[in-house]
HTML snippet that shows the backbone in 3Dmol.js (N, CA, C, O; Angstrom):
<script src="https://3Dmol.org/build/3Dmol-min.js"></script>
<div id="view" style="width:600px;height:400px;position:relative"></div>
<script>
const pdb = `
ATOM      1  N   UNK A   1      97.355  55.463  82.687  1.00  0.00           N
ATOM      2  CA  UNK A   1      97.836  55.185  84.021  1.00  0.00           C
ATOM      3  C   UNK A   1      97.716  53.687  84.292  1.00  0.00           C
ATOM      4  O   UNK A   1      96.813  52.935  83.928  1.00  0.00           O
ATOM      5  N   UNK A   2      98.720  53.430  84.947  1.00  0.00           N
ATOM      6  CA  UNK A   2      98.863  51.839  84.759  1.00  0.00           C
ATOM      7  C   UNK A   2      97.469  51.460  86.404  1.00  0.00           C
ATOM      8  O   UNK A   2      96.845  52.203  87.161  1.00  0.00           O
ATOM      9  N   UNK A   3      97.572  50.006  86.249  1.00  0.00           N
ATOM     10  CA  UNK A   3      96.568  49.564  87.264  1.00  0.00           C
ATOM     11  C   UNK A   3      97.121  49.804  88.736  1.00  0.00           C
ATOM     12  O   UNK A   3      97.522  50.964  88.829  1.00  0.00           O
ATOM     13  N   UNK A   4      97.194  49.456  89.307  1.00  0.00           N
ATOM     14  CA  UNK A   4      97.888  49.493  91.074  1.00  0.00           C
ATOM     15  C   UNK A   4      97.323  48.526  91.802  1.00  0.00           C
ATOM     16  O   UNK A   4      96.258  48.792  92.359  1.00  0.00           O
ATOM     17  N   UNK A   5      97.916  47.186  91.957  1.00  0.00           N
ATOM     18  CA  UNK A   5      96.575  45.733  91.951  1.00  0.00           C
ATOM     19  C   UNK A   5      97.269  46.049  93.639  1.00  0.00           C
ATOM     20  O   UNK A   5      98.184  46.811  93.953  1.00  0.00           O
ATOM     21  N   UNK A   6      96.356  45.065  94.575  1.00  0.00           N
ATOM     22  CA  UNK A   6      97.063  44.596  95.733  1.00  0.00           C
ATOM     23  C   UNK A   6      98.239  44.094  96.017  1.00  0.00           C
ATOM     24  O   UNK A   6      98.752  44.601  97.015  1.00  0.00           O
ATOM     25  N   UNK A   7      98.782  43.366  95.552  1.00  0.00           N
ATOM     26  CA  UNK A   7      99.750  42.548  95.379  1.00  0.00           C
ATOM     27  C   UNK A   7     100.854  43.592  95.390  1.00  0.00           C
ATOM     28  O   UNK A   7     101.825  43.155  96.008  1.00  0.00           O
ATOM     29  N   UNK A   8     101.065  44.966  94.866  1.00  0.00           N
ATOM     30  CA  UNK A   8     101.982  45.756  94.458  1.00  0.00           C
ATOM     31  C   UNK A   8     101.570  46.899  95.895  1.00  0.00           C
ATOM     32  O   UNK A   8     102.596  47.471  96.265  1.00  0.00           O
ATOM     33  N   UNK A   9     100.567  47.225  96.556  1.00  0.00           N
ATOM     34  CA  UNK A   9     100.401  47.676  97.544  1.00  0.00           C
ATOM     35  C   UNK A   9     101.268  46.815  98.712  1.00  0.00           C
ATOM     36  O   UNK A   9     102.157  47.370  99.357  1.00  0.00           O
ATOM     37  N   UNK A  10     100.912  45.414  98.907  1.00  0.00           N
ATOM     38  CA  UNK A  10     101.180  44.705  99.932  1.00  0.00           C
ATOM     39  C   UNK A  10     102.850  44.446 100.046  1.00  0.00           C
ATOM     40  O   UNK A  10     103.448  44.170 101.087  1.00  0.00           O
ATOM     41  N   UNK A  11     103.203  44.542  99.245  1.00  0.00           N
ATOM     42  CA  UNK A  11     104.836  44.319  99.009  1.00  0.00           C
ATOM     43  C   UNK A  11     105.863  45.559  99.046  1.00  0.00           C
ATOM     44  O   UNK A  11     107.094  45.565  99.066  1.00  0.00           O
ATOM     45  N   UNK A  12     105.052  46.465  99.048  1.00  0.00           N
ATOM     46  CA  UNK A  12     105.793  47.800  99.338  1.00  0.00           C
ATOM     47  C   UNK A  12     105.584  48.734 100.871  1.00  0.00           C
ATOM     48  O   UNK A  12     106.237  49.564 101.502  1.00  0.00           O
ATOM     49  N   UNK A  13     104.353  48.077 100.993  1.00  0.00           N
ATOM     50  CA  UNK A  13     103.796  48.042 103.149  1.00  0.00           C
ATOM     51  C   UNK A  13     104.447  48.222 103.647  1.00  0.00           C
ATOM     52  O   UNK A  13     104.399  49.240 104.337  1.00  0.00           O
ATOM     53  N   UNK A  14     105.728  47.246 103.689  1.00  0.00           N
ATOM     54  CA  UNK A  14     106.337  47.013 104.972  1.00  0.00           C
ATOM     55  C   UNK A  14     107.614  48.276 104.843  1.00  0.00           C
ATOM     56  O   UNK A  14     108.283  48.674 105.797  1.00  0.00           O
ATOM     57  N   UNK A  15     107.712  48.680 103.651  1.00  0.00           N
ATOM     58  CA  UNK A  15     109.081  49.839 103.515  1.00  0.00           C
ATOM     59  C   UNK A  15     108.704  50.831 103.702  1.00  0.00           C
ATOM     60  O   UNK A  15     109.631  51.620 103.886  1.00  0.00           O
ATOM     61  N   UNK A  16     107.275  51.483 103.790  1.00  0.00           N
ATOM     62  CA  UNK A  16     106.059  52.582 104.334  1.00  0.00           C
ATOM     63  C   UNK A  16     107.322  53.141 105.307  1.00  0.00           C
ATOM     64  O   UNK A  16     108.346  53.581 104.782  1.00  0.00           O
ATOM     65  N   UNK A  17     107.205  53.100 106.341  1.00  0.00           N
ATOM     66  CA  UNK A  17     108.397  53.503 107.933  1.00  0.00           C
ATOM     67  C   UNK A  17     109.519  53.911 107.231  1.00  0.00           C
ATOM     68  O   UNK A  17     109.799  54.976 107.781  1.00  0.00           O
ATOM     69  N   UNK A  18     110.609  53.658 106.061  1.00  0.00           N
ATOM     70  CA  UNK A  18     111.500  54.047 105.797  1.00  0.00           C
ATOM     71  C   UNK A  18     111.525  55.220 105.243  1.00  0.00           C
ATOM     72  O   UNK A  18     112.304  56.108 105.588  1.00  0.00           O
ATOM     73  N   UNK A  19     110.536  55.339 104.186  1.00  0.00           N
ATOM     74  CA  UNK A  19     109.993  56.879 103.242  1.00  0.00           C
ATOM     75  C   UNK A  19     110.578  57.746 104.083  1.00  0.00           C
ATOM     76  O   UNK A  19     111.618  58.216 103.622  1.00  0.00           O
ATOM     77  N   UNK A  20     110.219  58.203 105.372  1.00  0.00           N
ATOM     78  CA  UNK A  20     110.533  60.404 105.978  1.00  0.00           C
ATOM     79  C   UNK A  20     111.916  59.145 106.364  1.00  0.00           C
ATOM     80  O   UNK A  20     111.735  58.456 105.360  1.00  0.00           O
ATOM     81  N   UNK A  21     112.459  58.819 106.703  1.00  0.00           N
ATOM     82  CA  UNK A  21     114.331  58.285 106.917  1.00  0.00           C
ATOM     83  C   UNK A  21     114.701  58.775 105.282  1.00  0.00           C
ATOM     84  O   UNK A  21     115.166  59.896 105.078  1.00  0.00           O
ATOM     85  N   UNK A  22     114.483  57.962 104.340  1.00  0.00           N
ATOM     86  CA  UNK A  22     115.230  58.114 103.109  1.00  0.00           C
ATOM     87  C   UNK A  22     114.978  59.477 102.494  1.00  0.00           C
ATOM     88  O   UNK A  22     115.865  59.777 101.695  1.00  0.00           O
ATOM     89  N   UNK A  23     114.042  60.376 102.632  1.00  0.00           N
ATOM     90  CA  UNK A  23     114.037  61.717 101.881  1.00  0.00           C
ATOM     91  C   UNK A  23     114.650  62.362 103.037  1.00  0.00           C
ATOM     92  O   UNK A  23     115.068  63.424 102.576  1.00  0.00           O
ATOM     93  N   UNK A  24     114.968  62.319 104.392  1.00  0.00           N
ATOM     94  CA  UNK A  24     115.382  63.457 105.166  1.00  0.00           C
ATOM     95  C   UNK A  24     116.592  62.953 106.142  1.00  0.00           C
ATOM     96  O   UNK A  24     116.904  63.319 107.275  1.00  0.00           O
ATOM     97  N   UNK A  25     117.108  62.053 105.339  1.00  0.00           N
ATOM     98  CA  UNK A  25     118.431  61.794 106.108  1.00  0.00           C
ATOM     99  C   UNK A  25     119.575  62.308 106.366  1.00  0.00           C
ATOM    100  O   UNK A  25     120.380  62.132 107.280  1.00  0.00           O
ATOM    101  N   UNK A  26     119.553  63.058 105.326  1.00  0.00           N
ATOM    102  CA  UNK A  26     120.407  64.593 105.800  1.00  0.00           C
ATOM    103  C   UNK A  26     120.641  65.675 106.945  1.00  0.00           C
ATOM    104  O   UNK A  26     121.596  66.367 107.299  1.00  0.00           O
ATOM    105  N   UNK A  27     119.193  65.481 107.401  1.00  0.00           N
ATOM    106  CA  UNK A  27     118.659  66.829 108.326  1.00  0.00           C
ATOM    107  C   UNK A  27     118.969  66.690 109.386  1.00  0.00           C
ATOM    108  O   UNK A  27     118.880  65.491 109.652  1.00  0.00           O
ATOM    109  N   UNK A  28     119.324  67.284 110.259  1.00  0.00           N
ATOM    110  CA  UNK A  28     120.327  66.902 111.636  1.00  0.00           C
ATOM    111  C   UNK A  28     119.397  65.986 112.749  1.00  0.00           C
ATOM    112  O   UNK A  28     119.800  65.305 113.692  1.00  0.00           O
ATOM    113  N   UNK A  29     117.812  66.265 112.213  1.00  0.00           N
ATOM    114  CA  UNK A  29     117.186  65.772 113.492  1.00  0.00           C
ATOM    115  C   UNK A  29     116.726  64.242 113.315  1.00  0.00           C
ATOM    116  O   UNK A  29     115.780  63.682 113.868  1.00  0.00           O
ATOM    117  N   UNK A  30     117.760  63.652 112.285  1.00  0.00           N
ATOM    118  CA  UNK A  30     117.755  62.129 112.066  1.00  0.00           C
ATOM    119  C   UNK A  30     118.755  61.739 113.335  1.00  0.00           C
ATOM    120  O   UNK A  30     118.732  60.579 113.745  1.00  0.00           O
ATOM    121  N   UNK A  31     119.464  62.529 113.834  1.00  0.00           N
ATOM    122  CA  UNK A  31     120.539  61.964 114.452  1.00  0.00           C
ATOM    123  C   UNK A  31     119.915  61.093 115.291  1.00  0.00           C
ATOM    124  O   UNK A  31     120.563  60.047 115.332  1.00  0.00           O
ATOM    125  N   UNK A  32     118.762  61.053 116.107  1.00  0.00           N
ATOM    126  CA  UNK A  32     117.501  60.386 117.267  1.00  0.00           C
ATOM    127  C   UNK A  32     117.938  59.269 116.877  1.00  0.00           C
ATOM    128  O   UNK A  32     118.797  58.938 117.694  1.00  0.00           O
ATOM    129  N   UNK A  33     117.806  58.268 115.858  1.00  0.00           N
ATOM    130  CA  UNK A  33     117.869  57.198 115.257  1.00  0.00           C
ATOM    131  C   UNK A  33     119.060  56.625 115.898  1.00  0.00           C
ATOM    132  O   UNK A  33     120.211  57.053 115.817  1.00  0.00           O
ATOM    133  N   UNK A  34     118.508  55.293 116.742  1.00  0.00           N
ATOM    134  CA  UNK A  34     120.037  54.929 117.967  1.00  0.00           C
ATOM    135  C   UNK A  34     120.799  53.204 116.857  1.00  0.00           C
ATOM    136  O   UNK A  34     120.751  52.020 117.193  1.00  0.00           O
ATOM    137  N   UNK A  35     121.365  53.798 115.649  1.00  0.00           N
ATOM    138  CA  UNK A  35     121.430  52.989 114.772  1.00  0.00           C
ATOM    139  C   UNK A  35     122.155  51.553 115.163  1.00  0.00           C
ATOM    140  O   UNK A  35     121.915  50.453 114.665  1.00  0.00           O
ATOM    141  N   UNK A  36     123.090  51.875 116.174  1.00  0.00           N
ATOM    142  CA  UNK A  36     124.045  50.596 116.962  1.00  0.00           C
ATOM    143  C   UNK A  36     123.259  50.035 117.236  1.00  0.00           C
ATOM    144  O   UNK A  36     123.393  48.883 116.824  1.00  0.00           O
ATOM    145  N   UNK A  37     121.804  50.294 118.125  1.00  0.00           N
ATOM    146  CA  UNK A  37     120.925  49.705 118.989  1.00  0.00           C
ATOM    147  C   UNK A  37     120.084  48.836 118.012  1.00  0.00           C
ATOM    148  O   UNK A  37     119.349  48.046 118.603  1.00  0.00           O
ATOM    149  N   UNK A  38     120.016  48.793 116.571  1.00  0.00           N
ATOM    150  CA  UNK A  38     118.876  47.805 115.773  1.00  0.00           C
ATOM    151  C   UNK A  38     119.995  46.887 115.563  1.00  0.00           C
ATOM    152  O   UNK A  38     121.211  47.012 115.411  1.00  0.00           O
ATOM    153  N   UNK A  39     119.135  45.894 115.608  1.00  0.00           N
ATOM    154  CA  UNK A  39     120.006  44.495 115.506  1.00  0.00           C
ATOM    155  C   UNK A  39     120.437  44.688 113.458  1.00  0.00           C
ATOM    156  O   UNK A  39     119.877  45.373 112.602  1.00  0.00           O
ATOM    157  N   UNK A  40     121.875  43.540 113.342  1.00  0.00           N
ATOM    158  CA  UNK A  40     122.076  44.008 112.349  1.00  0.00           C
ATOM    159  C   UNK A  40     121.051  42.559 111.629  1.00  0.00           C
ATOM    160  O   UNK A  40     120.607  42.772 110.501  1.00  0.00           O
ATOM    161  N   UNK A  41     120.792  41.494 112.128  1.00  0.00           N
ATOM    162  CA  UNK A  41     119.835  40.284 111.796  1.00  0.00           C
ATOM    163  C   UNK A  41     118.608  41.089 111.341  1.00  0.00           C
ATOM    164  O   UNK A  41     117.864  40.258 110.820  1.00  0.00           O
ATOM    165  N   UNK A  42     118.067  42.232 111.286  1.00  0.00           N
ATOM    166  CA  UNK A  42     117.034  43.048 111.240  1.00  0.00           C
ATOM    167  C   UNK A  42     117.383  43.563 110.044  1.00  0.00           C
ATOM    168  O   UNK A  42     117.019  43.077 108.972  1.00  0.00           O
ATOM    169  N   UNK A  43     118.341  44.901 110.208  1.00  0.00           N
ATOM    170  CA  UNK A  43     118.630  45.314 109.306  1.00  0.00           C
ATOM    171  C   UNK A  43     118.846  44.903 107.599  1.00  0.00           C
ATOM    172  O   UNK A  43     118.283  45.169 106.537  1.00  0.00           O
ATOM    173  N   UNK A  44     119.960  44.135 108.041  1.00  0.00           N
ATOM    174  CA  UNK A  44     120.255  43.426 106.491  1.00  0.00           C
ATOM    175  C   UNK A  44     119.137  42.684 106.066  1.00  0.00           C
ATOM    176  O   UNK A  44     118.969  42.768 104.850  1.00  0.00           O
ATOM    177  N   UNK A  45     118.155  41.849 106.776  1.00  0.00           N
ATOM    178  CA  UNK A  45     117.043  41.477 105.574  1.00  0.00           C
ATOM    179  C   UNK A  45     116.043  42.073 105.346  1.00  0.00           C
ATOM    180  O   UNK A  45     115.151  41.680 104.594  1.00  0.00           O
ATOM    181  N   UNK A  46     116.064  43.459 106.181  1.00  0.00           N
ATOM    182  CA  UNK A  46     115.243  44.326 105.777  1.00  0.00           C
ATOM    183  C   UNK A  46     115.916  45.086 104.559  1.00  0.00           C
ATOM    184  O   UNK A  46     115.169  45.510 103.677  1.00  0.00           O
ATOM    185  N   UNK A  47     117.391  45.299 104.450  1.00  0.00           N
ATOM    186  CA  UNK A  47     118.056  46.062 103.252  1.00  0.00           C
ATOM    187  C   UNK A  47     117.747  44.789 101.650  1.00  0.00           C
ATOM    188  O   UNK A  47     117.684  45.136 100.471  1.00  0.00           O
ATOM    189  N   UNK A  48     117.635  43.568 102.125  1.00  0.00           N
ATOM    190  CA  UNK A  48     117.119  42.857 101.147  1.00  0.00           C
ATOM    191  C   UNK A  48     115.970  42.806 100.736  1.00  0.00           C
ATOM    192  O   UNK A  48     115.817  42.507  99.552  1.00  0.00           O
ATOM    193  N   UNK A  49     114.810  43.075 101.558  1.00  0.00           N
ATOM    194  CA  UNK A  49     113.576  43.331 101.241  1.00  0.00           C
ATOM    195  C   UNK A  49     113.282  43.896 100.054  1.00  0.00           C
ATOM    196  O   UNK A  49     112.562  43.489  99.142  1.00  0.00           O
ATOM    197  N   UNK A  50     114.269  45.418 100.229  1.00  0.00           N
ATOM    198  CA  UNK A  50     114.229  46.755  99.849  1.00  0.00           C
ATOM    199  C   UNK A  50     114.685  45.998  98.380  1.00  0.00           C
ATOM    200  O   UNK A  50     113.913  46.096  97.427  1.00  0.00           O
ATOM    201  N   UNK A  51     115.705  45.396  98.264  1.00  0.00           N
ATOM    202  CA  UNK A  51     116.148  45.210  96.737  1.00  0.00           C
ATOM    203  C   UNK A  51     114.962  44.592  96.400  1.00  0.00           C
ATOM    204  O   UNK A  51     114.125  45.379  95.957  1.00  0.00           O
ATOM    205  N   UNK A  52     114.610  43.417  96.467  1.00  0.00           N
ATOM    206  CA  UNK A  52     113.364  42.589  96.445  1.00  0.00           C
ATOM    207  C   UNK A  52     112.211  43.774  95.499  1.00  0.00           C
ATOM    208  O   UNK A  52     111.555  43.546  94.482  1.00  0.00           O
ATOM    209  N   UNK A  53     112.313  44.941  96.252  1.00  0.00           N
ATOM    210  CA  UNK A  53     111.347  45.908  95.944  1.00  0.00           C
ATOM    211  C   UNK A  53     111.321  46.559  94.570  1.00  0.00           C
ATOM    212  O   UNK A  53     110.584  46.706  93.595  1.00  0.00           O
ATOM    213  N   UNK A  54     112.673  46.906  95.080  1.00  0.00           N
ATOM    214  CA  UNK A  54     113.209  47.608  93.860  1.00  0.00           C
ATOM    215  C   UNK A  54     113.196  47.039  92.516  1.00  0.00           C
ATOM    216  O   UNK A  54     112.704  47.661  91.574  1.00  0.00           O
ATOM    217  N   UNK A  55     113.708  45.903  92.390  1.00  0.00           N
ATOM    218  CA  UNK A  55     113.290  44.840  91.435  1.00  0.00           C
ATOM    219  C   UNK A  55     112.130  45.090  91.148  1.00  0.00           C
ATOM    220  O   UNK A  55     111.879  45.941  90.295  1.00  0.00           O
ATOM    221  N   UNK A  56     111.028  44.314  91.882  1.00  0.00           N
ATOM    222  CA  UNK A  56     109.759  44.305  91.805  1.00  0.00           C
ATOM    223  C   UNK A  56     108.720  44.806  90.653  1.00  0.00           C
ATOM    224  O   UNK A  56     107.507  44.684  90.820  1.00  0.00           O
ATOM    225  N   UNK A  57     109.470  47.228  91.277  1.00  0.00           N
ATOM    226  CA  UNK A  57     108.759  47.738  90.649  1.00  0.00           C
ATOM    227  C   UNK A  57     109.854  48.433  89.041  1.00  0.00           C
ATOM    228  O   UNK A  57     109.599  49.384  88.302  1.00  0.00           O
ATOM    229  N   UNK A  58     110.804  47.655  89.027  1.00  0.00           N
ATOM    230  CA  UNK A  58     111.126  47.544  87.743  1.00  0.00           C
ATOM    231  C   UNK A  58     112.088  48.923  88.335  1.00  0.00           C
ATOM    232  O   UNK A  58     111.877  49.904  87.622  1.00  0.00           O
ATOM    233  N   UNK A  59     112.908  49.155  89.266  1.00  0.00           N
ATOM    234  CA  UNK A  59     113.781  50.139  89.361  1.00  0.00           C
ATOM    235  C   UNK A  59     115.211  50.345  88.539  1.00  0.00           C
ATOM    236  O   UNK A  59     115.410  49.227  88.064  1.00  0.00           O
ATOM    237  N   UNK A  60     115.943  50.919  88.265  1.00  0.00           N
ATOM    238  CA  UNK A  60     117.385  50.796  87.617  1.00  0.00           C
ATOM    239  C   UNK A  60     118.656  49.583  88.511  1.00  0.00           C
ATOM    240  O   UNK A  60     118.840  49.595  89.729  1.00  0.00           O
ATOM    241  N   UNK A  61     119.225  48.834  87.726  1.00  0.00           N
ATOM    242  CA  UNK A  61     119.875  47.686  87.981  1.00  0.00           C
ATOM    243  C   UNK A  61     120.819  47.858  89.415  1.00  0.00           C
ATOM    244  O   UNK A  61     120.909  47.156  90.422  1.00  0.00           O
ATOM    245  N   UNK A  62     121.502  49.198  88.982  1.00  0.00           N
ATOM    246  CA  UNK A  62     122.557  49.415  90.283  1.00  0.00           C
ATOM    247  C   UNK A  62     121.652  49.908  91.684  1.00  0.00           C
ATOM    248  O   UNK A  62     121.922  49.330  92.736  1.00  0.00           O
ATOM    249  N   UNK A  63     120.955  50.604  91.687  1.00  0.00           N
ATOM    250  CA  UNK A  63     120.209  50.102  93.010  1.00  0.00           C
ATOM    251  C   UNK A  63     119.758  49.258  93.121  1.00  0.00           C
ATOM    252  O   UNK A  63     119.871  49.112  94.338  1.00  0.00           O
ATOM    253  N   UNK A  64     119.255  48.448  92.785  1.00  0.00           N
ATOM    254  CA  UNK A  64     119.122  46.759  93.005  1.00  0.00           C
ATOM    255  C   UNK A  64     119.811  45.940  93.408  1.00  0.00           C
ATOM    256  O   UNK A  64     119.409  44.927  93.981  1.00  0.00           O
ATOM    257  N   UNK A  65     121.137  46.261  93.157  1.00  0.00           N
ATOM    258  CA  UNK A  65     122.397  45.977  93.720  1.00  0.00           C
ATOM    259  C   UNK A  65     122.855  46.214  94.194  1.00  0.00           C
ATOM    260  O   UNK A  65     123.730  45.437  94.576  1.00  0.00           O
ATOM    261  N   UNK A  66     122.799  47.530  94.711  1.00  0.00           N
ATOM    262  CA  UNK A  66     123.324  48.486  95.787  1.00  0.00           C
ATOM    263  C   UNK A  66     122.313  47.670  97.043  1.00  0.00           C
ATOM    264  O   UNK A  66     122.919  47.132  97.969  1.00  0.00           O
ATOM    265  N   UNK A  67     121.401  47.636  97.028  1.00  0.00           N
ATOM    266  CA  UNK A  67     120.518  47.411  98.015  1.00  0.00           C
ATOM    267  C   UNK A  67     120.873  45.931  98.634  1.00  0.00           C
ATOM    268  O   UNK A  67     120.978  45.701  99.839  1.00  0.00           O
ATOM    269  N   UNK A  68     121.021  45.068  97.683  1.00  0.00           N
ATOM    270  CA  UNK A  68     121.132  43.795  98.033  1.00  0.00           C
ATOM    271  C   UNK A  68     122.911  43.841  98.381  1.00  0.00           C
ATOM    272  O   UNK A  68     122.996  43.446  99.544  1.00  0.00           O
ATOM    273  N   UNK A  69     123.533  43.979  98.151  1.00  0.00           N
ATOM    274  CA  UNK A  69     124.697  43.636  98.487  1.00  0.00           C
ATOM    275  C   UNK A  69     124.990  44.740  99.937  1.00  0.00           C
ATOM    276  O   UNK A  69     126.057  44.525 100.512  1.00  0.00           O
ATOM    277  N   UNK A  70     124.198  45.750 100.456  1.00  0.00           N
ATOM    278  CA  UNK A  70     124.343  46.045 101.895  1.00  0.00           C
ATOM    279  C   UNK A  70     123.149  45.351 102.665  1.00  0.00           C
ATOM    280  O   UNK A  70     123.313  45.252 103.880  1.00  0.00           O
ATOM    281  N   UNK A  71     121.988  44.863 102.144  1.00  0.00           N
ATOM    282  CA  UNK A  71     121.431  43.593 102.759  1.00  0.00           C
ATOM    283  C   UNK A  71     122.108  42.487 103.095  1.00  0.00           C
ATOM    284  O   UNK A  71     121.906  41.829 104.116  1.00  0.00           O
ATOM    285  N   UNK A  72     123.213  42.176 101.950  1.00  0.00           N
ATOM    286  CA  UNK A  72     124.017  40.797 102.269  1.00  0.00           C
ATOM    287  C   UNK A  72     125.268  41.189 103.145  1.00  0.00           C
ATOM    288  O   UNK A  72     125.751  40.304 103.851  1.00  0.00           O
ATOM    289  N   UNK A  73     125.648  42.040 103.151  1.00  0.00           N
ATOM    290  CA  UNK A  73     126.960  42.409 104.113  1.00  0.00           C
ATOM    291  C   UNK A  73     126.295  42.825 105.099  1.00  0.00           C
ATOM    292  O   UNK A  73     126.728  42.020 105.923  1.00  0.00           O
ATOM    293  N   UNK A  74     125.522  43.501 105.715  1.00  0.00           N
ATOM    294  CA  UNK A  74     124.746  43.635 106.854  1.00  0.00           C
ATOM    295  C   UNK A  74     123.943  42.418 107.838  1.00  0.00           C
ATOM    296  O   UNK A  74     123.862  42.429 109.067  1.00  0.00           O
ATOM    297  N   UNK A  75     123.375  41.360 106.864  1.00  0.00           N
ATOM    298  CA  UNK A  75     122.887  40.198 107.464  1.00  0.00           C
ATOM    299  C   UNK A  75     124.464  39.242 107.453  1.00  0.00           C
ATOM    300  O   UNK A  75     124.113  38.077 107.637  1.00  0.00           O
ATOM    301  N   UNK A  76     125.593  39.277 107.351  1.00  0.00           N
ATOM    302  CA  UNK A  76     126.520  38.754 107.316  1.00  0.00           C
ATOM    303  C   UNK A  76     127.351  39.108 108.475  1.00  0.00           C
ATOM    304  O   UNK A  76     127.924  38.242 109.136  1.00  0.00           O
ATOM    305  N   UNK A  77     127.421  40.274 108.716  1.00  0.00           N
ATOM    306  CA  UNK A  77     128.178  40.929 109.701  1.00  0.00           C
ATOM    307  C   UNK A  77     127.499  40.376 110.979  1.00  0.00           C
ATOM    308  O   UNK A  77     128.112  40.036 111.990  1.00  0.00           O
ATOM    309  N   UNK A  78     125.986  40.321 110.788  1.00  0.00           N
ATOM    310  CA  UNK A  78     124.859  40.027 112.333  1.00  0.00           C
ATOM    311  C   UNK A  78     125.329  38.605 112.566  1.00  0.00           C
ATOM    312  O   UNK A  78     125.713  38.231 113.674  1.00  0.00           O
ATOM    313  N   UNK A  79     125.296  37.939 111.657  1.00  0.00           N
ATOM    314  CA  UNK A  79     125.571  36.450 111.931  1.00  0.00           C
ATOM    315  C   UNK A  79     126.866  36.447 112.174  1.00  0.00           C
ATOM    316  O   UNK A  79     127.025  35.371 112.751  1.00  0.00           O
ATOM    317  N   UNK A  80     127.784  36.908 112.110  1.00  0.00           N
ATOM    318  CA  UNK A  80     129.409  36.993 112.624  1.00  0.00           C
ATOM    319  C   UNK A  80     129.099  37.585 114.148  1.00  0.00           C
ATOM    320  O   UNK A  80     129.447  37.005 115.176  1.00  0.00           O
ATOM    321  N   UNK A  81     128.611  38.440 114.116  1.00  0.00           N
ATOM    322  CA  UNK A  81     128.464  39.284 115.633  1.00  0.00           C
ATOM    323  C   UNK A  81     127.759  38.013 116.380  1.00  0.00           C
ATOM    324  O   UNK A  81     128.394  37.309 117.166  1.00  0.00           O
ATOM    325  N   UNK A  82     126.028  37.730 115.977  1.00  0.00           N
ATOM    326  CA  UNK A  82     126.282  36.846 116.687  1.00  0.00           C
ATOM    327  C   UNK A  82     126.843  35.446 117.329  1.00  0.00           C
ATOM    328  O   UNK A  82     126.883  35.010 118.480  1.00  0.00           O
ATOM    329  N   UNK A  83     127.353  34.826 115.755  1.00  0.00           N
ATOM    330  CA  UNK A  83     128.286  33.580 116.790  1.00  0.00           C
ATOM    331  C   UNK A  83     129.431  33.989 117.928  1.00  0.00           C
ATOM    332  O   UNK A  83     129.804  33.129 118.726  1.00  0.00           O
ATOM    333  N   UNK A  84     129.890  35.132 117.961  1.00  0.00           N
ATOM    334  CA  UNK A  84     130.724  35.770 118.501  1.00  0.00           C
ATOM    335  C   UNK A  84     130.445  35.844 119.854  1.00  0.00           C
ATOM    336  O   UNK A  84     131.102  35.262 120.717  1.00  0.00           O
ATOM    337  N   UNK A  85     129.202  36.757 120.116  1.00  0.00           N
ATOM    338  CA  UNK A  85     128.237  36.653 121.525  1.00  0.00           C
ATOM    339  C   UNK A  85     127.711  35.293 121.522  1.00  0.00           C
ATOM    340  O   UNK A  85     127.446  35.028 122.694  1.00  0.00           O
ATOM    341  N   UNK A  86     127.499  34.538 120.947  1.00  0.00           N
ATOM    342  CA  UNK A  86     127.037  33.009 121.579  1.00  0.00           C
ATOM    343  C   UNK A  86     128.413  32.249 122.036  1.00  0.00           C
ATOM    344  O   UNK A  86     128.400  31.373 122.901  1.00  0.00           O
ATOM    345  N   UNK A  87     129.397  32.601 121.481  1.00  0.00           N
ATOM    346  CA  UNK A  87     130.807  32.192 122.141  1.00  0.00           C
ATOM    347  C   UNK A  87     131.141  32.561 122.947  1.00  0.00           C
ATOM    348  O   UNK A  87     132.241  32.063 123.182  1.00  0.00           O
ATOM    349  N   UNK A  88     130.774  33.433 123.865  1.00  0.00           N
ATOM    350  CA  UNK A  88     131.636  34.067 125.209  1.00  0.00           C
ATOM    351  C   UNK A  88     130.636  33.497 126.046  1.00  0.00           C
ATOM    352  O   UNK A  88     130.706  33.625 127.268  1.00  0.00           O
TER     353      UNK A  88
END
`;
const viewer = $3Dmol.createViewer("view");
viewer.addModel(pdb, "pdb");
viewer.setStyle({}, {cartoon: {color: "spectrum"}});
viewer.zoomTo();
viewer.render();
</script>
């Protein structure tokens, strides 16, 4: 069994809150989740985090990529939305 240092605890912390979302996102009583309402400046570098992670712990290439490229179109879209609202 391999070691489990801090460093590999502390970097996976912050994705803790996503775990019951990603195994039960199916189940109707995800619908609660007011997804318009999270900023997308949030979202997407939190979807980059996630690649960050994935990497990390040595996951398969296309989720790694999957992850980061809706991190990067998600933090892309926020920054379009907001120059948009700072323009009106």
């Amino acid at each position: 069994m391999d070691h489990v240092s801090l460093s590999d605890v502390l970097i996976v912390l912050p994705l803790l809150p996503t775990f019951p979302i990603a195994v039960t996102w199916w189940l109707p009583w995800e619908k609660w989740i007011p997804w318009r309402r999270i900023s997308k400046l949030f979202l997407g570098p939190y979807a980059l985090y996630g690649g960050f992670v994935l990497y990390h712990y040595g996951m398969p290439t296309w989720s790694i990529v999957a992850a980061t490229m809706v991190g990067l179109v998600v933090t892309v879209a926020g920054i379009i939305q907001r120059v948009r609202e700072d323009a009106r």
